[in-house]
C-alpha positions in Angstrom: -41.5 -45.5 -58.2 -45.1 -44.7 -59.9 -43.9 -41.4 -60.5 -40.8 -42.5 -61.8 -43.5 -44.7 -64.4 -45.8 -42.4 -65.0 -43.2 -39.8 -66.4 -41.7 -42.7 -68.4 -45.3 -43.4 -69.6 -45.8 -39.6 -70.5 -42.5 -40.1 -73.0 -43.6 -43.1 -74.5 -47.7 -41.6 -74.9 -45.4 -38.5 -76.9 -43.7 -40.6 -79.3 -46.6 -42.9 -79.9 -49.0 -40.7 -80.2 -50.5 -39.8 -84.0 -53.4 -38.3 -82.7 -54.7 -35.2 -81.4 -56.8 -36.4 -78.2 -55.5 -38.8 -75.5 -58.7 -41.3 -75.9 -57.3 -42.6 -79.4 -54.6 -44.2 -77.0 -57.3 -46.8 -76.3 -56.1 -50.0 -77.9 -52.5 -49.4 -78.2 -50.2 -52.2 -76.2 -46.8 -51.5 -74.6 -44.7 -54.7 -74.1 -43.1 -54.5 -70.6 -39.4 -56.8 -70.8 -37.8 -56.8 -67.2 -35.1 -58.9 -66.7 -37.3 -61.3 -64.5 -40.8 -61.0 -63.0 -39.9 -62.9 -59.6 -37.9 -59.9 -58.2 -40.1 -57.3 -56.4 -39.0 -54.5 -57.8 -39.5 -55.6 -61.4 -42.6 -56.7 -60.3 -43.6 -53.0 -58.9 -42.0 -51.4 -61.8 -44.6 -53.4 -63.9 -47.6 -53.0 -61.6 -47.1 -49.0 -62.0 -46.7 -48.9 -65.6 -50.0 -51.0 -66.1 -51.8 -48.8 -63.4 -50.7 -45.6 -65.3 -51.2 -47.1 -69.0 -55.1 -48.0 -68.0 -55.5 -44.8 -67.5 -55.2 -44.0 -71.1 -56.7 -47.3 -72.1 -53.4 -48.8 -73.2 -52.8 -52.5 -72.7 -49.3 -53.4 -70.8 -48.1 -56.6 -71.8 -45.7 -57.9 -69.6 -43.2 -60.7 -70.4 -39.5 -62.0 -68.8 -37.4 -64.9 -69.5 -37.2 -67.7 -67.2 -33.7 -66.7 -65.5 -31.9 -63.2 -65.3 -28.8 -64.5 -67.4 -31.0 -65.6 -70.3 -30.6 -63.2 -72.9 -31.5 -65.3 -75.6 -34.8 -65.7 -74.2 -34.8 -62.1 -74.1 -33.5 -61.6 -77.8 -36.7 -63.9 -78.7 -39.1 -62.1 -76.6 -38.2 -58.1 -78.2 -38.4 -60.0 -81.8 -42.0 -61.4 -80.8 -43.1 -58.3 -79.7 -42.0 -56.3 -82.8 -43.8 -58.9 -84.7 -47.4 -58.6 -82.9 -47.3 -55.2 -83.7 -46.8 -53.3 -80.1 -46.8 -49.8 -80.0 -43.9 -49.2 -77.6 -41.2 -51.5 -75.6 -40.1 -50.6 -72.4 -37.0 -53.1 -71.4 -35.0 -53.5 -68.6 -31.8 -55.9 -71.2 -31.0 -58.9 -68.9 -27.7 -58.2 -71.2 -26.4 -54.7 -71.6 -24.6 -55.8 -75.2 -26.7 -58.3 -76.8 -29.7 -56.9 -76.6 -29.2 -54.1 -78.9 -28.9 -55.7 -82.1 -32.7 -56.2 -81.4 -34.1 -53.4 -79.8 -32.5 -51.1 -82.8 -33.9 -53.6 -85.0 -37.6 -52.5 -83.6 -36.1 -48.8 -83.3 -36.2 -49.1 -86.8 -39.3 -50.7 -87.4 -41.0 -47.7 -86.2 -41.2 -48.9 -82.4 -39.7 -46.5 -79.8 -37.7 -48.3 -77.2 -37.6 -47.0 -73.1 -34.4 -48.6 -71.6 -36.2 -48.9 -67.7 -33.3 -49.4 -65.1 -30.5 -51.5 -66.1 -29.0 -49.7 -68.7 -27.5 -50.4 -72.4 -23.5 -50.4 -73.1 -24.6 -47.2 -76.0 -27.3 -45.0 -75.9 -29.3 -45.6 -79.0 -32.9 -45.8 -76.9 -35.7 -43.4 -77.2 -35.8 -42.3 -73.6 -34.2 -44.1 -70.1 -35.5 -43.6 -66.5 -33.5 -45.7 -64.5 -30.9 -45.2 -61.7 -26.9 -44.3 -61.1 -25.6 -47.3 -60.2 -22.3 -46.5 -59.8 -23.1 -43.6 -57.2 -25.6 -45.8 -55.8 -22.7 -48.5 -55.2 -20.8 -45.4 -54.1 -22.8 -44.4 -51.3 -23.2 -47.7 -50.1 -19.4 -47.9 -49.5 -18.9 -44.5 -47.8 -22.3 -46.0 -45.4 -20.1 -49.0 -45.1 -17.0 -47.1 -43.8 -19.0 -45.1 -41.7 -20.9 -48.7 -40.1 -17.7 -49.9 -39.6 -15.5 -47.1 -38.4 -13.0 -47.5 -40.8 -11.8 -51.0 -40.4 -13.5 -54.6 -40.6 -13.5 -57.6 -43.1 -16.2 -58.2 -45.6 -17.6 -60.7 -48.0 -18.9 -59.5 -51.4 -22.4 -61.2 -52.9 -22.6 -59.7 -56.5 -25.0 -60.0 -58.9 -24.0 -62.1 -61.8 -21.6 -61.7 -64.5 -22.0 -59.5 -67.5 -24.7 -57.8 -65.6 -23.9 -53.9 -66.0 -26.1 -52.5 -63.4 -24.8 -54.6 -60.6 -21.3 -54.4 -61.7 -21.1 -50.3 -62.1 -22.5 -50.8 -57.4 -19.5 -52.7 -57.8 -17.2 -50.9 -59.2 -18.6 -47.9 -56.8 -18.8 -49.9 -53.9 -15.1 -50.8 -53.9 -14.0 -47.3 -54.9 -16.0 -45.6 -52.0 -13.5 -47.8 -49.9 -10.4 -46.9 -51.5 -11.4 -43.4 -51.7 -11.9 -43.6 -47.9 -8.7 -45.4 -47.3 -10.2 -47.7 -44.9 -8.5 -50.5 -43.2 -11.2 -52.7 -45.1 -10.2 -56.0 -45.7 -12.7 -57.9 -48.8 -11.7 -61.7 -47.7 -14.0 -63.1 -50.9 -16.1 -62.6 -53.6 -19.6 -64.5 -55.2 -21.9 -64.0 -57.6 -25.5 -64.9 -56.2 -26.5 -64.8 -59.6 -29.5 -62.7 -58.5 -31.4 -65.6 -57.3 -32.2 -65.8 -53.3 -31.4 -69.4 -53.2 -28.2 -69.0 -54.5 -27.4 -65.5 -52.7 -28.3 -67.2 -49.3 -25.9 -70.2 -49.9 -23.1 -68.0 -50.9 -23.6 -65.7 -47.8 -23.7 -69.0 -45.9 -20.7 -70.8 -46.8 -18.9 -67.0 -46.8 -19.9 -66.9 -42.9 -18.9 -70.6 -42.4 -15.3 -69.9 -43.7 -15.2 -66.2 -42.3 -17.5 -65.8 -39.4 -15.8 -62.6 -38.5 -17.4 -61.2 -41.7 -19.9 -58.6 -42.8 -21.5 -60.3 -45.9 -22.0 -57.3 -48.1 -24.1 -57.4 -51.1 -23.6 -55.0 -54.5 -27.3 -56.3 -56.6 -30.5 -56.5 -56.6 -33.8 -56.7 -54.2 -35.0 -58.7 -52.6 -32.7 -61.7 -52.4 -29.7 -59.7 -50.6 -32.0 -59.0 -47.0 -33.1 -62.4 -47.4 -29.9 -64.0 -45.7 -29.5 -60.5 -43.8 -33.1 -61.7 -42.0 -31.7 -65.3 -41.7 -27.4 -65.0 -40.4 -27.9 -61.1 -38.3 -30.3 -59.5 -35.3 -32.1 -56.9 -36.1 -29.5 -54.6 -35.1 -27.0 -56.5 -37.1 -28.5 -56.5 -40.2 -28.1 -52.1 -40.3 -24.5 -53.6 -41.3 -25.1 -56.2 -44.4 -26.0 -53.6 -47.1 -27.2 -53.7 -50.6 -26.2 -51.1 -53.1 -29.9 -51.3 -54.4 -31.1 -49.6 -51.4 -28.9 -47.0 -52.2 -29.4 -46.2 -55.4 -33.4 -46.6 -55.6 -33.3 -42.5 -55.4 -30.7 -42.1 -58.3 -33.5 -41.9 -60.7 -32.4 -39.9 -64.0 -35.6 -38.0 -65.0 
C-alpha cells in the first residue's frame, strides 16, 4: 500500500513540480478526498501519502464528507480545495459521475487530479493507481465456488448504490458464478451502505430468514469481517468473503 502511494506521490511531485531541485517542494499542499476517513483502508491510504509527502516537505491535507453516499459534500470539498490554492488533489469520488464536473473544473484551473481507488465513469484524471474491481470481484467468486464445492446458498451485502467500485466486485462476483456454472443459489441481496452498523444488521436479519446461508459480501473493509467475527467460528468465517480482500493486489501501476 505505501508503495502503491509513494509511486502515486512520484506522479503528482512530476506534474507539480516547476522547479529544478526537490527541496522547492517544501510548502506545497496536496488535498487528500477519500470517500470517508472512518474506513481503514482510507485511513492507511492517507497515512502513506502524508508519510511519503513529508519527505519532500509537502503538506497533505486530508478531508472526507460525513457519509460515503454524500457527494455533495464532496462536490463542496474539491471546490474548497481549488479555491485555497492546493497544488494537487488526489480523490477517491464518493460518486463516479458527479464528481467530474468538479475535478475537471480544478483540471483546468491548473490543478492536476490523481483518481486513488474508486475510479471515475471517464478517464479525464492526470494519473489513477487504484485497483480492478471487477477481477477482484471475479476471483472472489471462483474462491467462492471452490469454498463451496460447487453448490450452496448465499446472501449478498453490497456496498451502496451508485457506488462504481463495489458494483464492478459485483458484477464479477456474480459472473465468476455463472462462468463456473455452479449450483449456487443467491436467496437475497442488501446494500450495507458501507457502514458496519448497517452491514452487520443486514447480515443478521439475512441469517435469521436463511440460516442455511453463507452471507457473502462484494464492498469495502472493514465492515464486511465485522459480522464474519460476530455470526461464524474461526473456521467458518474462511467462507464469508469480501471482494476487497481480493482485489487489494489489482493495483494498476
Amino acid at each position: 500500500m505505501k508503495k502503491l502511494l509513494t509511486l502515486c506521490l512520484c506522479a503528482v511531485l512530476i506534474v507539480i513540480s516547476t522547479a529544478a531541485f526537490a527541496g522547492d517542494y517544501a510548502g506545497m499542499k496536496i488535498a487528500y478526498l477519500p470517500k470517508t476517513l472512518n474506513n481503514e483502508y482510507y485511513v492507511a491510504l492517507g497515512d502513506a501519502l502524508e508519510q511519503a509527502a513529508a519527505e519532500y516537505g509537502i503538506e497533505v491535507v486530508k478531508i472526507a464528507p460525513s457519509a460515503t453516499t454524500l457527494y455533495e459534500e464532496q462536490i463542496n470539498m474539491v471546490e474548497n480545495v481549488v479555491q485555497s490554492g492546493v497544488n494537487a488533489i488526489a480523490i477517491a469520488p464518493t460518486d463516479a459521475t458527479a464528481l467530474i464536473d468538479p475535478c475537471v473544473a480544478a483540471m483546468s484551473a491548473g490543478i492536476p487530479v490523481f483518481n486513488v481507488d474508486a475510479p471515475f465513469t471517464e478517464e479525464f484524471w492526470t494519473a489513477r493507481c487504484g485497483t480492478d474491481n471487477y477481477q477482484g470481484g471475479y476471483s472472489a467468486g471462483e474462491w467462492l465456488v471452490e469454498l463451496l464445492g460447487g453448490r450452496g446458498k448465499i446472501a449478498i451485502c453490497d456496498g451502496y448504490s451508485g457506488n462504481a467500485a463495489t458494483t464492478a466486485r459485483y458484477n464479477g462476483f456474480k459472473q465468476a458464478i455463472a462462468d463456473a456454472n455452479a449450483e449456487i443459489e443467491i436467496l437475497g441481496e442488501a446494500y450495507g451502505n458501507c457502514e458496519q452498523g448497517t452491514a452487520m444488521t443486514v447480515c443478521e436479519t439475512s441469517l435469521q430468514l436463511t440460516p442455511s446461508s453463507t452471507p457473502c459480501s462484494a464492498a469495502t473493509t472493514p465492515w464486511p469481517w465485522a459480522p464474519a467475527r460476530r455470526f461464524f467460528s474461526p473456521a467458518e468465517r474462511a467462507s464469508s468473503l469480501s471482494a476487497s480482500m481480493v482485489t487489494r493486489p489489482w493495483f494498476k501501476r
